[in-house]
C-alpha positions in Angstrom: -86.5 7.0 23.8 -88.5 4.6 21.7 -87.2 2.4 19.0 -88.7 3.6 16.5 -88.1 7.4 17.4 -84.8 6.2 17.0 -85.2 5.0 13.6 -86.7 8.1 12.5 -84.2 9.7 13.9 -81.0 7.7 11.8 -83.5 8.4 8.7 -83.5 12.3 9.4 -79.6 12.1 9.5 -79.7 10.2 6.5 -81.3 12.4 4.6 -79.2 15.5 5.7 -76.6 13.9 4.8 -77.8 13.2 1.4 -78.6 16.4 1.0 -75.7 17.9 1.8 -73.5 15.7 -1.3 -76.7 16.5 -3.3 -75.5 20.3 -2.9 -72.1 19.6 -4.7 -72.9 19.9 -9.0 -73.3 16.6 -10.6 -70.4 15.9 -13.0 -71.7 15.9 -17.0 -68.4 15.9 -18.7 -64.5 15.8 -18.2 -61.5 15.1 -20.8 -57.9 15.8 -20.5 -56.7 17.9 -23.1 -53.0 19.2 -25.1 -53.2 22.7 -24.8 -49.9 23.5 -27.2 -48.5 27.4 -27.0 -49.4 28.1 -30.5 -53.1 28.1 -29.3 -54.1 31.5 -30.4 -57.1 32.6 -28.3 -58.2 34.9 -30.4 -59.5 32.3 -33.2 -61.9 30.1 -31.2 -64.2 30.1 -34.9 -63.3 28.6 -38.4 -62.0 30.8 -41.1 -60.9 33.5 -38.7 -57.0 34.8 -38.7 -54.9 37.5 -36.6 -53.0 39.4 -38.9 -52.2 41.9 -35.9 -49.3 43.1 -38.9 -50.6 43.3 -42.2 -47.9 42.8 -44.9 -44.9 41.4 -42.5 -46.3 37.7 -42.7 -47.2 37.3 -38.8 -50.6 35.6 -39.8 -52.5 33.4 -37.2 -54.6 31.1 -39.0 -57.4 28.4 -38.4 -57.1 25.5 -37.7 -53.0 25.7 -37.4 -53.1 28.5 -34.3 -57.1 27.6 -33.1 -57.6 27.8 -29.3 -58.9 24.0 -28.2 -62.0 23.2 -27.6 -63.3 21.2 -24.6 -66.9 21.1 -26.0 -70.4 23.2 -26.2 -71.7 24.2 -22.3 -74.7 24.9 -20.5 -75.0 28.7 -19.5 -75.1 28.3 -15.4 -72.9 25.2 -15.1 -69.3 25.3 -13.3 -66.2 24.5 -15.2 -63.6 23.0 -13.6 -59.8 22.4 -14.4 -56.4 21.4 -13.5 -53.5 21.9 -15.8 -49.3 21.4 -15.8 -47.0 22.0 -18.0 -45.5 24.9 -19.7 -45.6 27.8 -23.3 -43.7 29.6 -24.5 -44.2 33.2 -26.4 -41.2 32.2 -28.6 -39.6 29.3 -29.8 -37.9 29.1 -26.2 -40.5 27.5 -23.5 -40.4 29.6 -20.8 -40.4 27.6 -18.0 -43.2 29.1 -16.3 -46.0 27.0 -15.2 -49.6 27.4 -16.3 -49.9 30.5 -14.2 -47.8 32.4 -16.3 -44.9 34.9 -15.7 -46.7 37.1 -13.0 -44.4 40.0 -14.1 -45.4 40.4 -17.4 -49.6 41.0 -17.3 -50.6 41.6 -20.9 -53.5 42.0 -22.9 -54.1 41.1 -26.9 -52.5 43.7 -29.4 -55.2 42.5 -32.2 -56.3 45.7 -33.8 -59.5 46.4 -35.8 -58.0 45.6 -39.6 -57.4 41.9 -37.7 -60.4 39.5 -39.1 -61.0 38.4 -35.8 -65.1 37.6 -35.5 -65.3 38.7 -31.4 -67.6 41.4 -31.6 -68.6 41.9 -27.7 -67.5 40.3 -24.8 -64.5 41.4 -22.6 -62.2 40.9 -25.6 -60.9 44.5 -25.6 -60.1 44.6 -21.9 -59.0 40.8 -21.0 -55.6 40.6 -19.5 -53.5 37.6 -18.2 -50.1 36.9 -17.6 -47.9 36.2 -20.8 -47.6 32.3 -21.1 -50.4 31.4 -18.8 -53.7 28.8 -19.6 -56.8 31.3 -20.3 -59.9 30.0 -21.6 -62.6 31.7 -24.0 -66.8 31.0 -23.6 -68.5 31.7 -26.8 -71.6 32.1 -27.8 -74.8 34.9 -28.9 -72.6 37.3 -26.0 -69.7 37.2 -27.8 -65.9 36.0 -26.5 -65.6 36.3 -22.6 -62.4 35.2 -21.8 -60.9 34.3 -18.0 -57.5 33.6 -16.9 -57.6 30.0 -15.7 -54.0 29.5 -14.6 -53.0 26.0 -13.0 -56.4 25.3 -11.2 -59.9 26.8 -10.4 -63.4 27.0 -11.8 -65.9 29.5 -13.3 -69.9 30.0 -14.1 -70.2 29.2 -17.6 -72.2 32.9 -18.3 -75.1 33.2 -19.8 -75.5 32.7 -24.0 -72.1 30.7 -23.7 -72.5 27.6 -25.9 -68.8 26.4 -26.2 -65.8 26.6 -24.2 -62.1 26.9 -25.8 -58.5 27.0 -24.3 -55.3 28.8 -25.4 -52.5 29.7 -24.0 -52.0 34.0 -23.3 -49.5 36.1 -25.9 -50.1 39.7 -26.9 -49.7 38.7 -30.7 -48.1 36.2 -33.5 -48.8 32.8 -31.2 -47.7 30.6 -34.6 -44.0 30.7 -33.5 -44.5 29.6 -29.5 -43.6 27.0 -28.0 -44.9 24.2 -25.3 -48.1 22.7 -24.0 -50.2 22.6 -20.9 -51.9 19.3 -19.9 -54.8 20.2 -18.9 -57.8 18.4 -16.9 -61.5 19.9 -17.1 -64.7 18.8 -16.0 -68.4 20.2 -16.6 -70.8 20.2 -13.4 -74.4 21.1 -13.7 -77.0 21.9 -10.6 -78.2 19.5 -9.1 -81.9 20.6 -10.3 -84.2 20.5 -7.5 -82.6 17.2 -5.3 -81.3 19.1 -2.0 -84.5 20.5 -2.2 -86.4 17.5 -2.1 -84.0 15.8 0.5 -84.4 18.2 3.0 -88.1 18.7 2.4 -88.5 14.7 3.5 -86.1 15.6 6.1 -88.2 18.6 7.6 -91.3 16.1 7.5 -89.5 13.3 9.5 -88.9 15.9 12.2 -92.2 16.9 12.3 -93.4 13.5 13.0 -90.5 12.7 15.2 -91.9 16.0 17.2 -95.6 14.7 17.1 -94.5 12.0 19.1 -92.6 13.3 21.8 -95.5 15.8 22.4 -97.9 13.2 22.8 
């Protein structure tokens, strides 16, 4: 085999190689964030309150209960997290970690008099386990929330322009208890560079092929 056969042949690796690191997302973001238990998920926009109980005083209130927010998103990017630490759903921390207490799966007991502004979404069907991380995309779709637990990622879907954090009850979050730490990181697509790497890759073969035809 020729020398220079050979070279083309390191360059083809090369470029696979590339390629293949060019298929993970590029990183566009990432903070570590104080996710405290009294981080109502159900008030990710200003002025909004919970008051699941008209009359008895249980009223969740921006910006004292507001879920955190990591920042605004791009609709088809992957957010990541880690997150430790623990909530509780009263006074008491539970002691669970951010996965919650797997035995107690509960959804949000917010009722239409609340002045809650999620008008679509998956808002009236989300459940999670009581005292675990869940986040909350918003945007023109409404509130989609996921249960994010200790570690994972998701799609952020499409009309999703911010991203918030709170920390799962069933109602009246403004007397719980705890904190997750919690990592996250934005990725976006890598927009077109895999293609292009394995596209210089496919020609180096076919000259590499040229050659040892002739």
């Amino acid at each position: 085999m020729s020398e220079q056969i050979k070279y083309m042949k390191n360059q083809v690796k090369m470029l696979l190689i590339a390629a293949a690191v060019a298929t993970a997302q590029i990183q566009v973001a990432n903070a570590q964030f104080t996710v405290p238990g009294t981080a109502d998920p159900l008030l990710p926009n200003v002025g909004d309150s919970d008051d699941y109980n008209p009359g008895n005083g249980n009223l969740d209130t921006t910006p004292a209960q507001s879920p955190v927010l990591f920042g605004t998103v791009t609709p088809g990017s992957t957010i990541s997290w880690n997150a430790t630490g623990s909530t509780g759903n009263t006074p008491t921390i539970s002691g669970y970690d951010a996965n919650g207490d797997p035995s107690d799966v509960t959804g949000f007991a917010a009722t239409p008099s609340d002045l809650i502004f999620i008008p679509t979404g998956n808002f009236s069907t989300f459940q999670a386990p009581i005292n675990s991380l869940v986040g909350i995309f918003i945007g023109s779709g409404g509130a989609d929330f996921i249960e994010m637990g200790s570690g994972g990622s998701a799609v952020v879907p499409a009309g999703a322009d911010e991203f918030y954090m709170g920390s799962m009850d069933g109602y009246q979050w403004n007397n719980n208890s705890g904190a997750f730490n919690v990592y996250v990181t934005e990725s976006a697509p890598d927009g077109g560079m895999t293609i292009g790497l394995l596209g210089g890759a496919i020609v180096a073969l076919q000259a590499i092929r040229r050659k040892l035809v002739r």
